[in-house]
N, C-alpha and C positions, 0 to 999 in steps of 0.2 A: 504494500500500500504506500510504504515510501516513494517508491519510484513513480508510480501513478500521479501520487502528490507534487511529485518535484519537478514531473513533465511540463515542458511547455507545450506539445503537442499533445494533452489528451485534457479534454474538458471534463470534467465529473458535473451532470446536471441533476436536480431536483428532480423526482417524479410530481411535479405539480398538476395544479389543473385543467391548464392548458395542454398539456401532453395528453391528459386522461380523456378531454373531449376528441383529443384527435382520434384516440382509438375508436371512441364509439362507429363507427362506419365501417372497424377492422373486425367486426364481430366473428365472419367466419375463420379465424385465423386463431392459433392458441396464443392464450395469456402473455408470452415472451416474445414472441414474434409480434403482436401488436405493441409494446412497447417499444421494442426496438423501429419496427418503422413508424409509429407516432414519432416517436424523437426525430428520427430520420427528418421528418417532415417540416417537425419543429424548427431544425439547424437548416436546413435545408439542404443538405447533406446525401449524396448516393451510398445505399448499402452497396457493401462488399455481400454475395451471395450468390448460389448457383441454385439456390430454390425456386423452381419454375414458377411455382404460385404465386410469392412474392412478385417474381418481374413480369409477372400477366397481372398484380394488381392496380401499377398506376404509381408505384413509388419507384424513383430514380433507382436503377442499380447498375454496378457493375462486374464485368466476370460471365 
């Protein structure tokens, strides 16, 4: 967790409420996976992923 901490390259964000509305629309997707692309969404951000679901939903990916 140090080094997490000491990055300049890795942001640690809040699960707030704005992340949590973003998922509602991620309904069919599980629990972690809507997180991770709410945030995605949030930062604006393309996932690293080769989860076909994911890049037929509509969030930025790459890979």
């Amino acid at each position: 967790m140090s080094r997490v901490e000491r990055s300049s390259s890795i942001i640690v964000l809040p699960l707030g409420m704005t992340i949590i509305r973003l998922m509602i629309p991620l309904k069919d997707f599980e629990l972690h996976d809507r997180v991770i692309m709410a945030t995605a969404r949030y930062v604006n951000a393309p996932l690293v992923t080769e989860d076909e679901r994911i890049h037929n939903s509509g969030i930025k990916c790459v890979w």
